[in-house]
Structures are given as structure tokens and as C-alpha cells.
C-alpha positions as CSV (number, residue, x, y, z in Angstrom):
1,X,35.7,82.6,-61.8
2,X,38.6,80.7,-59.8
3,X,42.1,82.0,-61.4
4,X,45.7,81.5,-60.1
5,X,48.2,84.4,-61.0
6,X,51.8,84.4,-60.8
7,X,53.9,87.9,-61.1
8,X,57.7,87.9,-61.2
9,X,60.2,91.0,-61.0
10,X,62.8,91.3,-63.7
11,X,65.7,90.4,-61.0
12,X,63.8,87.0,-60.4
13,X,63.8,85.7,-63.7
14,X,66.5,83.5,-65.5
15,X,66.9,85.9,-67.9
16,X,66.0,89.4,-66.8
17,X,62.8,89.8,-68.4
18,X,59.6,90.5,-66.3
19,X,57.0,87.5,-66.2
20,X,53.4,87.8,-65.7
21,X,51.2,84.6,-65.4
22,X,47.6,83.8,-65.2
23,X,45.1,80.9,-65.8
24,X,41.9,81.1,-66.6
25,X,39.2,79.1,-65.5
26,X,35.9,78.5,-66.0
27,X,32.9,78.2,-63.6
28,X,31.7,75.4,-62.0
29,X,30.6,72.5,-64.2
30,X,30.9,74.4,-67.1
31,X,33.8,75.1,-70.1
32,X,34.8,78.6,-71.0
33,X,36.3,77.7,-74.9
34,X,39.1,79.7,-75.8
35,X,41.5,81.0,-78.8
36,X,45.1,83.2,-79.1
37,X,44.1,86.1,-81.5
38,X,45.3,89.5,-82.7
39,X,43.0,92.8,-82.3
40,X,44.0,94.8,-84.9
41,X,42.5,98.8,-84.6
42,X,39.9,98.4,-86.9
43,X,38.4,96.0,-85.0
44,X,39.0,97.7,-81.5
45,X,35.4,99.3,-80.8
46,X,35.1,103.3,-80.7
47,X,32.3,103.0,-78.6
48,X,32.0,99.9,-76.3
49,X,28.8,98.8,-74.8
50,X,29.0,96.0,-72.0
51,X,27.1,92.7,-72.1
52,X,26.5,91.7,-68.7
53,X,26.2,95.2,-67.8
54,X,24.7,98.5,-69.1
55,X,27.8,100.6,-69.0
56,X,29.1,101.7,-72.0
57,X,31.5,104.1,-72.7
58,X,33.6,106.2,-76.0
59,X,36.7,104.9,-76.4
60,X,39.9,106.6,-78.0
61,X,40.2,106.9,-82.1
62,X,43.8,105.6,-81.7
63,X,43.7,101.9,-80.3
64,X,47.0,99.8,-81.1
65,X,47.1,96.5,-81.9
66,X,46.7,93.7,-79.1
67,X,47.1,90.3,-78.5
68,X,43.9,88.5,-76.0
69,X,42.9,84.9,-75.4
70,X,38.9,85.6,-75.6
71,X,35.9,83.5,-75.7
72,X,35.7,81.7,-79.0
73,X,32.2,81.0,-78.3
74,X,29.9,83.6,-77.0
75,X,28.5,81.7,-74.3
76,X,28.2,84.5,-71.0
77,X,28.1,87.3,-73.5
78,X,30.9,89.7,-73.7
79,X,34.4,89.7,-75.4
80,X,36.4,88.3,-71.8
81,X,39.6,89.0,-73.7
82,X,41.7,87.9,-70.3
83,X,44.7,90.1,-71.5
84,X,47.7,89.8,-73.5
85,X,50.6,92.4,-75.1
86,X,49.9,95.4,-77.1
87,X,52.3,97.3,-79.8
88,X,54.0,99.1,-77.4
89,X,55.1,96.1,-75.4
90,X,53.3,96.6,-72.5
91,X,50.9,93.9,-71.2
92,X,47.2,93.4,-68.8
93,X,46.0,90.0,-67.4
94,X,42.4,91.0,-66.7
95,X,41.3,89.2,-63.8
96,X,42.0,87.4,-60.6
97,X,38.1,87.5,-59.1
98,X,38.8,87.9,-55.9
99,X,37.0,88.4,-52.0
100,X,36.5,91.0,-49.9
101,X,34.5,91.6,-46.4
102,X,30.9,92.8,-45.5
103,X,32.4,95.9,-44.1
104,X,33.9,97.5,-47.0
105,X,30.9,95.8,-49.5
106,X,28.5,97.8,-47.0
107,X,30.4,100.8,-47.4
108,X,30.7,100.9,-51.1
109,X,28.1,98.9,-52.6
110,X,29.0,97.2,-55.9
111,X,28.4,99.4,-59.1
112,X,25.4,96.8,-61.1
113,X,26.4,99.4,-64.1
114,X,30.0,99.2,-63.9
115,X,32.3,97.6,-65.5
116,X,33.9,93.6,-65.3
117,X,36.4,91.2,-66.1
118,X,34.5,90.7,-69.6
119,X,35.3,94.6,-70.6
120,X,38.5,95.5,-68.8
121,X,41.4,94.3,-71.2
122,X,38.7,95.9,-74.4
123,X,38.6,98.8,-71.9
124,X,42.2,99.7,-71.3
125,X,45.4,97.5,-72.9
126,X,45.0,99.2,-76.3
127,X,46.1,102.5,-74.9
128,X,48.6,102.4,-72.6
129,X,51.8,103.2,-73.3
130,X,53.5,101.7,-69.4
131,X,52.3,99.6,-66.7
132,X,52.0,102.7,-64.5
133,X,49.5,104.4,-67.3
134,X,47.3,101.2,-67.1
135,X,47.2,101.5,-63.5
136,X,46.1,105.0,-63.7
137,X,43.7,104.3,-66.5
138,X,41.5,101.7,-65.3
139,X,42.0,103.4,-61.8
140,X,40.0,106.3,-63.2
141,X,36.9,104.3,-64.7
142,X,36.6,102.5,-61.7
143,X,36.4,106.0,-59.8
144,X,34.0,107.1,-62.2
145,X,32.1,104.2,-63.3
146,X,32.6,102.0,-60.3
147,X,32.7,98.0,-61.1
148,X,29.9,94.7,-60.0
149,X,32.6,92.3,-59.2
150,X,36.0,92.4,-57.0
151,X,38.9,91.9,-59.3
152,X,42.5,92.3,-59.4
153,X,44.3,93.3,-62.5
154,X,48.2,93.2,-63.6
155,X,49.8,95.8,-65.4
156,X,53.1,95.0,-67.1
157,X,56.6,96.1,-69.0
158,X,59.9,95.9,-70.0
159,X,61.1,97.0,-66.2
160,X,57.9,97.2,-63.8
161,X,54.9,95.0,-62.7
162,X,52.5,96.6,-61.1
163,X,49.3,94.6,-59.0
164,X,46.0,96.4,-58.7
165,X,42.8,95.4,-56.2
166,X,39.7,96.9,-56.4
167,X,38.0,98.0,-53.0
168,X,34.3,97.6,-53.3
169,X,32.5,99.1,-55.9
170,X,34.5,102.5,-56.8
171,X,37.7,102.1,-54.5
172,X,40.9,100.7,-55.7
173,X,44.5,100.3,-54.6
174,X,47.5,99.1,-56.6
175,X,51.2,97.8,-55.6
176,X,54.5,97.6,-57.7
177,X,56.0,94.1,-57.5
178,X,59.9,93.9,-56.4
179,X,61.8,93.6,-59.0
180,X,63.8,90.6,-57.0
181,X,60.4,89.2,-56.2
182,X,57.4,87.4,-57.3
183,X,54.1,87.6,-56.2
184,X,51.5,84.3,-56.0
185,X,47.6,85.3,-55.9
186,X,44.8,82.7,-55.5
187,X,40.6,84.4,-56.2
188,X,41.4,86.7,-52.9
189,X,42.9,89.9,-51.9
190,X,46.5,89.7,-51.5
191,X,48.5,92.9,-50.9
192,X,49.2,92.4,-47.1
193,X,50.8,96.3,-46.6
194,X,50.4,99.3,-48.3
195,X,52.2,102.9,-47.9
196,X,49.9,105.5,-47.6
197,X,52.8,107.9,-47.6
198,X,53.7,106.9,-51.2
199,X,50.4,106.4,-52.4
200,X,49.7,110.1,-52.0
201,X,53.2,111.3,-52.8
202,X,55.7,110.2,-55.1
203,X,54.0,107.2,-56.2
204,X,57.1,105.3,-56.5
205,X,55.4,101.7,-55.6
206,X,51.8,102.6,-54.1
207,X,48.9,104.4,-55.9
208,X,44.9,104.0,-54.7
209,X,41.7,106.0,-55.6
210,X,41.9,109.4,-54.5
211,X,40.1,109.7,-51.4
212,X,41.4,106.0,-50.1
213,X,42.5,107.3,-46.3
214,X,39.1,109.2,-46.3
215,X,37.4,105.8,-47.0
216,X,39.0,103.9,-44.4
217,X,38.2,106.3,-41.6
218,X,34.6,106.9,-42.4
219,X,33.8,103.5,-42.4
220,X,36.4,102.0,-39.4
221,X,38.1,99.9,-41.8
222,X,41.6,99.6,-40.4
223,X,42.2,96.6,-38.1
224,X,45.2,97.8,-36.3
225,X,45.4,97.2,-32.6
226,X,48.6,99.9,-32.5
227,X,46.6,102.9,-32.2
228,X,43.1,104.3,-32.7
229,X,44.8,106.3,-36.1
230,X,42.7,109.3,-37.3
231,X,43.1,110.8,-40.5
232,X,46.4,112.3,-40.1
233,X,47.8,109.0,-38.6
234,X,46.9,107.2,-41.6
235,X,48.1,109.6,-43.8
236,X,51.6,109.1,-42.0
237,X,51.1,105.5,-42.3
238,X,53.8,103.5,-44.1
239,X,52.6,100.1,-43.3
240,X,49.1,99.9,-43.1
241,X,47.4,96.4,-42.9
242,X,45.0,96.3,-46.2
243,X,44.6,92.5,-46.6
244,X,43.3,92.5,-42.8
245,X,40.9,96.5,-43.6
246,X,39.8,95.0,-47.4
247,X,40.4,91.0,-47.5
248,X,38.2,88.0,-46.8
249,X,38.6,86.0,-43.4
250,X,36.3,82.9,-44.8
251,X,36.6,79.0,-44.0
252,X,36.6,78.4,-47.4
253,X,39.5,80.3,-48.3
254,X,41.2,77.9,-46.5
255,X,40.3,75.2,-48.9
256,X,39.7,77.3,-52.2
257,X,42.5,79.8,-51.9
258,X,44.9,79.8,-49.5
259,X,46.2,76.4,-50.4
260,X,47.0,77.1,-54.0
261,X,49.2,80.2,-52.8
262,X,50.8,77.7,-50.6
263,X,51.9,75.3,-53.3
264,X,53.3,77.4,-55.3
265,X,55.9,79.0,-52.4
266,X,56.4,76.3,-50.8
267,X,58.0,75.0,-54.2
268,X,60.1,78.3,-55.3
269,X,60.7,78.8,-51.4
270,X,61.6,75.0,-49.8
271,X,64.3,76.0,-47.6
272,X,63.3,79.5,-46.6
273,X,60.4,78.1,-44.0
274,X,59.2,75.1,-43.0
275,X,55.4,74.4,-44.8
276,X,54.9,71.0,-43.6
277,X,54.5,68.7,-40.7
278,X,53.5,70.1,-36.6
279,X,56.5,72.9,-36.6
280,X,55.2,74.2,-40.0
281,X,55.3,78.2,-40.3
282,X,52.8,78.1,-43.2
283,X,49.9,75.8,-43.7
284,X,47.5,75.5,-46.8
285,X,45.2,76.9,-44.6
286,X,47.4,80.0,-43.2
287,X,45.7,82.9,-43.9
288,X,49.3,85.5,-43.4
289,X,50.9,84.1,-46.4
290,X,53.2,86.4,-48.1
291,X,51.8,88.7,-50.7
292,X,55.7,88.9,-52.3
293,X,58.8,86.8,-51.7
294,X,62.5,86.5,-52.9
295,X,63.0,83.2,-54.3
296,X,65.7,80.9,-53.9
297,X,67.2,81.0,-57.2
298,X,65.9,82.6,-60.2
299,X,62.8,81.6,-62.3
300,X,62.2,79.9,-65.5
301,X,59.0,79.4,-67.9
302,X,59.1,75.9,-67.4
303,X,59.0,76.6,-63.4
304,X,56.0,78.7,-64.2
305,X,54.1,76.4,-66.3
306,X,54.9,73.5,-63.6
307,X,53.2,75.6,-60.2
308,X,50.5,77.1,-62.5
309,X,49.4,73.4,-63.4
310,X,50.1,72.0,-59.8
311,X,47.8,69.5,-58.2
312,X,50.1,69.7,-55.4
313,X,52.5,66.3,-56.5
314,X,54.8,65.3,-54.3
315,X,51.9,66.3,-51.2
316,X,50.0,64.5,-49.1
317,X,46.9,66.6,-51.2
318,X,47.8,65.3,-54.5
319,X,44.4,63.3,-56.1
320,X,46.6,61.0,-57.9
321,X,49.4,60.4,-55.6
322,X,50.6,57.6,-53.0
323,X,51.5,60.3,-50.4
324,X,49.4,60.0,-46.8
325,X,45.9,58.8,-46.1
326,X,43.4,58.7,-48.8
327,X,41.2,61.4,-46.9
328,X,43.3,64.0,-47.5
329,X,43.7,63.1,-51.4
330,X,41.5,66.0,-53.3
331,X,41.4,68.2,-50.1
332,X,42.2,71.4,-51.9
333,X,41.5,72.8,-54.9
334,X,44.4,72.2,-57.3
335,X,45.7,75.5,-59.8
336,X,45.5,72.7,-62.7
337,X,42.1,72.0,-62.5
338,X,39.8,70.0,-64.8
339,X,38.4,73.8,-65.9
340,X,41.7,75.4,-66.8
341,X,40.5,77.3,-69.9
342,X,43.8,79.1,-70.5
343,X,47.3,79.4,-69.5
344,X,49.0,82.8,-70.3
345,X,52.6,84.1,-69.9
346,X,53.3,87.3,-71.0
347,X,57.7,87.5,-71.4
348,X,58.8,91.0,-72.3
349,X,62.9,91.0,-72.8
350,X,65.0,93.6,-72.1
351,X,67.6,92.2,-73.7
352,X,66.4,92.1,-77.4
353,X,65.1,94.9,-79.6
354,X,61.9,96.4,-79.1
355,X,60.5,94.9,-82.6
356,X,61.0,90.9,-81.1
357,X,61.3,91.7,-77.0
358,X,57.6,90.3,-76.5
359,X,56.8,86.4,-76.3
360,X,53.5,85.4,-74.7
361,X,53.3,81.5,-74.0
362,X,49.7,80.2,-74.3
363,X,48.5,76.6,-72.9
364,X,44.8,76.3,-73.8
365,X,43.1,72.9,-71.7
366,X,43.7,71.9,-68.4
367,X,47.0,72.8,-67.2
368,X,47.9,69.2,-65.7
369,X,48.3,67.7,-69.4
370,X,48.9,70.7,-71.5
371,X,52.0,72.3,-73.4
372,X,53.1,76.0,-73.2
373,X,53.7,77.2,-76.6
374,X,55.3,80.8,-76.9
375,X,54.2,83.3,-79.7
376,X,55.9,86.6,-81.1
377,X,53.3,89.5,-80.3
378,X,54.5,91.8,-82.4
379,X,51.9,90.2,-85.4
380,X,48.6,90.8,-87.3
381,X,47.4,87.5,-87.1
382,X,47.4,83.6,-85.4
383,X,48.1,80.0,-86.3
384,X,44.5,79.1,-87.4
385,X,45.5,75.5,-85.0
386,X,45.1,78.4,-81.4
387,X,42.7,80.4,-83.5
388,X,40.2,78.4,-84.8
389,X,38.3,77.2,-81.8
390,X,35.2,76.1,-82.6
391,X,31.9,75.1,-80.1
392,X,32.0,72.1,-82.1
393,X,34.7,69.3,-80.6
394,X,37.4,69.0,-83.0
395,X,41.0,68.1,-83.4
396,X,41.8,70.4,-85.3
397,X,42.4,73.2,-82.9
398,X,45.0,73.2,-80.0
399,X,41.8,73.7,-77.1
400,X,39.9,70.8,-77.8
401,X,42.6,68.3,-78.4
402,X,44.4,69.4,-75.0
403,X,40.4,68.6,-73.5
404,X,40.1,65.3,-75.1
405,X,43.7,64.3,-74.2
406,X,43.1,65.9,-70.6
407,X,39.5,63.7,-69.9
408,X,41.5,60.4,-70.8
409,X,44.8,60.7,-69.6
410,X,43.2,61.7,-65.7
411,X,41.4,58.6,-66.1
412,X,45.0,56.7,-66.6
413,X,47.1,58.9,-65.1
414,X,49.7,56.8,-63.6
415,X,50.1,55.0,-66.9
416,X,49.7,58.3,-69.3
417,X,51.6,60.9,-66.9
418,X,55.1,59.5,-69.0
419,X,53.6,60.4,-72.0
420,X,52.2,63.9,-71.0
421,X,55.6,64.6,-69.6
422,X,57.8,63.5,-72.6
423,X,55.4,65.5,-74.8
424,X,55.4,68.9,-72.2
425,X,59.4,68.6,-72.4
426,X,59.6,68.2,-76.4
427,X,57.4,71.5,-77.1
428,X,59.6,73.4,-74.1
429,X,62.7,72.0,-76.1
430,X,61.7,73.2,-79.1
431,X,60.1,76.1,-77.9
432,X,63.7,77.9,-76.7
433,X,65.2,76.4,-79.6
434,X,62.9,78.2,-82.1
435,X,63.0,81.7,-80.2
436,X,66.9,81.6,-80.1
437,X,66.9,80.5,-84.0
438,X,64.2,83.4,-84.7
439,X,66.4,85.6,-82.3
440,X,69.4,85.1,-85.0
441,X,67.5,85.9,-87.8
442,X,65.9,88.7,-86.8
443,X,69.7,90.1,-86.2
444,X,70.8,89.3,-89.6
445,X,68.3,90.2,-91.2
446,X,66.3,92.7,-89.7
447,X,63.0,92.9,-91.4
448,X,61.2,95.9,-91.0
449,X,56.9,97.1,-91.1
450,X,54.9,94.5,-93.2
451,X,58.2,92.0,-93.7
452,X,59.0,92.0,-90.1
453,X,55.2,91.2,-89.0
454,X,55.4,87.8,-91.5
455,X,58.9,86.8,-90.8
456,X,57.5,86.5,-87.0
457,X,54.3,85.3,-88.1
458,X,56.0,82.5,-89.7
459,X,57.9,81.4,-86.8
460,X,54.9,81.5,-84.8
461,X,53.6,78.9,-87.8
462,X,56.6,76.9,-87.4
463,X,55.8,76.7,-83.2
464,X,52.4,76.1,-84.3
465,X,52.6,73.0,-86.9
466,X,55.2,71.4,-83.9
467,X,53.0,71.7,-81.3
468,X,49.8,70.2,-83.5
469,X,52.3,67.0,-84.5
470,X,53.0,66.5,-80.9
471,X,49.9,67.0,-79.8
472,X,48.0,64.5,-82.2
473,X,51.0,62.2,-81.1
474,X,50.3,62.3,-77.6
475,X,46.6,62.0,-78.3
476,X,47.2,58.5,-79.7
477,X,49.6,57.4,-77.4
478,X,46.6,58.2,-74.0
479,X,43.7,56.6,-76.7
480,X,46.2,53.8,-76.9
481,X,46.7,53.1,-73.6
482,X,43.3,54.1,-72.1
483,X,41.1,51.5,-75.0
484,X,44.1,48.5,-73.4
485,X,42.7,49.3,-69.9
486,X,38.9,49.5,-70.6
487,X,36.5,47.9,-67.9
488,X,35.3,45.6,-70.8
489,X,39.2,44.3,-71.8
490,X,40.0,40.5,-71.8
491,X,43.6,39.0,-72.6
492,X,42.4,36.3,-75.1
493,X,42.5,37.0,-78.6
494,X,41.4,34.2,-80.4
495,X,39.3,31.3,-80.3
């Protein structure tokens, strides 16, 4: 499924907290209906069979409590619980589908009993007590079970990201963002150089499956035009090329992927290359983008939410712009996409005490006209308006309304896009508001077990009931103005 992830080091941020990012969307010509819940340990499975799979495995008696945006509706089979913050603070996006090469799919064969992107965050967030752990974690089930897709995970805490690829069906390799960095990944494989030295020694930013340097000789995977390297050369090697040994070289990246990477530096990057015009250094279609960069100032949610729902504005690409010929209008495909299913950000704080440093934001819809709405994780249950999604179209819940508002307002857009904005700004205002006012309160009053789960509970209820009366706003204001400008309207009122 086409995803667009997002990872930024704690140095990068506004505020110092680590940021990790991902939508969710669904397949082609098809809606994957989703909900914010809480997985409380009686409900985490002891023994976990797959759907879309046969592998199934016993899990640990001692699962914690999780947040996960899953299917509301069983549709594809399988839980699909795309990630989210367990009680430990530590948080999984589960996955970026991603490409690979006929080389290293002939030389490890996807596993058809393995394991995928529906079982992974079931599979692994409720145990790990660091993003290194969760790393190591799914890195042994994927050695041992071996998976039937290509997918890259995120593993996440209070000082470290770290960004994990699998290799073909039982190979993996996994890379530590820079804490003064972020990280942009469209559905291919991303880390452009990896240090084998590390990897196998003190593991300080690399780890991979245990017989990695093995795997790349037996098969002639690495690219490098250096040297021929042998075993011992690679095992010396601090910069080996693994997007060129493991990644896709495709035409289509060029309009699926690459682009989307593209957008999103060339907007937190402006002045640090040129990405436009004859001179340009990067392209929508380069395929040596940078897997990591330093950004020119420090990043905020609202500078998240706004590349994660980019249709590249303010391009020649943009479907609903003015900019350059009409041919290239709709060239690429946008990261807010009609089939957004889900928006997530998971915010962990090191600036606040352990009990409130966790905020996920959640935007459920297509990214282009949705709100993000932040949530204290540290809770045993959701506002029914993000949990309650239903198969049946309703506006009652926050999915469906953001769908009904999102297949109008495209329709309108240059006379709705005021109205989206005004409403994506009022829930951000209040949103910061709300988390600075719950900030306080927790201080004075610190509330403790049961007490401190409802006082954040109720926030989250407060966030909740905002967003709904904003959202039903907005939803009147695009009915409004799309019914004015029907194909059918006539000026004259009366006889």
C-alpha cells in the first residue's frame, strides 16, 4: 500500500522532542476505514495467528498497553494496527511497503508464511521497552520466520529513532536517524549507506540480520565500481552503497516515489540546493535523493501535517494549481492523496514527566482537507467521535466526515480551500492551547494510576468535542458552497 513517512531527530524539532510520521493509504480504488484506539493487555492476544498468512506464533504473558489506528472494518482480514505508543513511551509505525530488485528477491525468496504489515505492530510494540529493543525484536522474527512483503518499520523514543528495511524474505538492515536530522521515505528503499563496521560491532547507529556481509557476497549484491570487495573488504566497509545492492531502479519510481520524497525536501531544504528549473541538483525524478538531511531551521507539527498532506502547491505538479502547462498538472502522485486513510504523529517530550511526555496527533481522511488532532497516550480508552468508525457512512465519527468533506471540497477547491484552511488552523490553535493548559494541570495537580488515566482522558474529550464542532462546521460551509455551484444552478429565484 503507497505510504509516505517522515522521521525527525530530537535536535530538529521545535521543541526537542523526537517526531515520527506516517500516512496510511489504502490500495487502489479502494478505502481502508480507520479508528484511534487503546489495546489494553487483556485484549493483546497470547497466541497470535495471522490472516493473510499462516504464521502464527506465542506471544509474551506481559503485553502493556498500546495505542494503534487499525481497521475499523475487517475488510483484508487482519488487525493492520499501523502503530502507535505503548506504556513505556516508546513507539512503531508499521509499514512503509516498499521495493526491492530481482537480484536480492532471487536470492531470498519471499517467506508466503511469514509475517506482514497486518501483524507487525500486534507482533512487537507491546513489549519493547526502547527503540533499539524493537529493532532487535522484529529483527529476530524476520530471521526466523522470514516476511511475504518488503517493508520498512520505525522504531521510536524519548532520545533515538531508529529506521529498519527488510532485505528479501529473511534479511533485514536497520539505521539510527541523526538526531539533527530527518529522514523522508516514499513506498522504496531508502538508506543510501550503511556501516558494516558498526553493524557488527558496537552497534552505535547500524544493526542488520546476522549473516548480512555473508548475503551480499554469495549473491554479488554490492554495486561498487571501487573494488571487487570480498568478505573481509566488506566487513571493513564503512560506507557501503545499500540503496544501489537492495533498492529498486524502476521508471515508475520516478513517478510513484521519488517525487513525493522530493516535495517534502525541497520544502524543509529551499535554499540548501537548487530542485527546480535546467541547473536543478534534484528532480522529482532523481533517484540519489538523500536518505537524511539537516534542515534549515527546526521543525514543527504544523510543518509535518502540511508536507505529509502535500499535493505539491506552489509546483508546476499541483492538480489544482495555475502553475505551468496543464500537462504537467497531476504528473506525480501527491502524499495527500484521495486514499489517505490515516495520518499519525507520534511526539514523545523530553521535557515533561514520563506520565504526560507522549502525544500522538491523528488525522483520519484525506490529508489535503483534514485536521491533526493530538491525543495523551498514556489512556485506557478513546473519544467514541475517532473510535467509533463504522462501515456504515456517518457523521458521527471524525473518518467519514473528513471523507465526505474531502469528496466535495476537491470538487470546489479553489472556492472551499479558505474554508479548509481556517478550519486546519483553529484545531492547530487549539490543539497547543489545550496540551499547554493540560501541561499545567498535570503540574498542580499531579494525578496518579486510575485518576491520572481520566484527568488525560478527559482532555482528550475536550480535543475531541472541538474538533467534532469544527468539523461539522466546515462540513456545512463546503455543502454550502458546493449545492451554489451545482451544474443544475440558475440565478432567478422567482417568477
Amino acid at each position: 500500500m503507497g505510504c509516505t513517512t517522515i522521521l525527525v531527530g530530537k535536535n530538529a524539532t521545535y521543541d526537542g522532542s523526537t517526531f515520527m510520521a506516517r500516512d496510511d493509504d489504502s490500495g487502489s480504488d479502494d478505502f481502508n476505514i480507520k479508528k484511534f484506539e487503546v489495546v489494553m493487555p487483556e485484549d493483546q492476544p497470547r497466541h497470535y495467528k495471522s490472516v493473510l498468512s499462516k504464521f502464527e506464533m506465542d506471544l509474551p504473558d506481559d503485553p502493556m498497553p498500546y495505542t494503534e489506528t487499525p481497521d475499523a472494518v475487517q475488510k483484508a482480514g487482519g488487525i493492520w494496527g499501523q502503530g502507535g505508543i505503548n506504556a513505556v513511551n516508546v513507539a512503531m509505525t508499521a509499514t512503509e511497503t516498499i521495493t526491492t530488485n530481482p537480484a536480492v528477491q532471487g536470492a531470498d525468496p519471499l517467506a508466503l508464511d511469514g509475517i506482514g504489515e497486518e501483524d507487525m505492530p500486534t507482533l512487537v510494540l507491546p513489549y519493547i521497552h526502547s527503540a533499539r529493543e524493537g529493532v532487535e525484536r522484529l529483527g529476530a522474527i524476520l530471521e526466523k520466520y522470514g516476511t511475504y512483503e518488503f517493508n520498512a518499520i520505525g522504531f521510536q523514543d524519548v532520545n533515538d529513532i531508529w529506521w529498519l528495511e527488510t532485505i528479501g524474505g529473511h534479511h533485514w538492515i536497520a539505521k539510527r536517524v541523526p538526531d539533527d536530522c530527518y529522514v523522508v521515505m516514499p513506498n522504496q528503499m531508502g538508506i543510501d549507506s550503511f556501516d558494516f563496521v558498526d553493524a557488527f560491532g558496537e552497534q552505535k547507529d547500524h544493526m542488520c540480520s546476522s549473516d548480512m556481509i555473508e548475503f551480499v557476497e554469495k549473491y554479488h549484491l554490492d554495486r561498487t565500481m571501487d573494488e571487487d570487495r570480498d568478505y573481509d573488504s566488506l566487513k571493513n566497509c564503512t560506507d557501503f552503497d545499500s540503496r544501489a545492492a537492495f533498492g529498486s531502479h524502476d521508471d515508475s519510481d520516478h513517478t510513484y516515489n521519488t517525487p513525493r520524497a522530493w516535495f517534502i525536501e525541497r520544502y524543509l531544504n529551499p535554499n540548501t540546493f537548487i530542485w527546480d528549473g535546467p541547473d536543478a541538483d534534484f528532480t522529482p525524478m532523481s533517484d540519489d535523493l538523500p536518505w537524511c538531511l539537516q534542515p534549515e531551521h527546526k521543525i514543527t507539527i504544523e510543518e509535518v501535517k502540511y508536507t505529509m498532506s502535500g499535493y505539491y502547491q506552489n509546483t508546476q505538479y499541483d492538480p489544482y494549481g495555475g502553475y505551468g502547462p496543464d500537462e504537467w498538472r497531476g504528473k506525480f502522485r501527491p502524499i495527500g492523496i484521495n486514499r489517505n486513510s490515516v495520518l499519525s504523529l507520534t511526539q514523545i517530550r523530553p521535557y515533561m514527566p514520563k506520565e504526560i511526555q507522549c502525544l500522538q496527533w491523528v488525522a483520519l481522511g484525506s490529508c489535503a482537507f483534514n485536521a491533526f488532532v493530538p491525543f495523551y497516550t498514556n489512556i485506557e480508552t478513546t473519544p467514541e467521535y475517532f473510535q467509533n468508525t463504522t462501515a456504515k457512512v456517518s457523521t458521527d465519527n471524525f473518518y467519514w466526515s473528513n471523507r465526505l468533506i474531502a469528496a466535495m471540497a476537491d470538487a470546489h477547491f479553489q472556492s472551499c480551500s479558505n474554508f479548509v484552511e481556517q478550519y486546519q488552523n483553529a484545531v492547530a490553535y487549539k490543539a497547543h492551547a489545550l496540551i499547554h493548559e493540560t501541561d499545567a494541570a498535570y503540574e498542580e495537580k499531579k494525578p496518579s494510576g486510575a485518576d491520572l488515566h481520566r484527568f488525560l482522558e478527559k482532555a482528550n474529550q475536550e480535543m475531541s468535542d472541538f474538533t467534532q464542532e469544527k468539523t461539522d462546521k466546515l462540513m456545512d460551509q463546503v455543502l454550502f458552497t458546493a449545492s451554489m455551484e451545482m451544474k443544475n444552478k440558475y440565478a432567478r429565484s422567482d417568477a
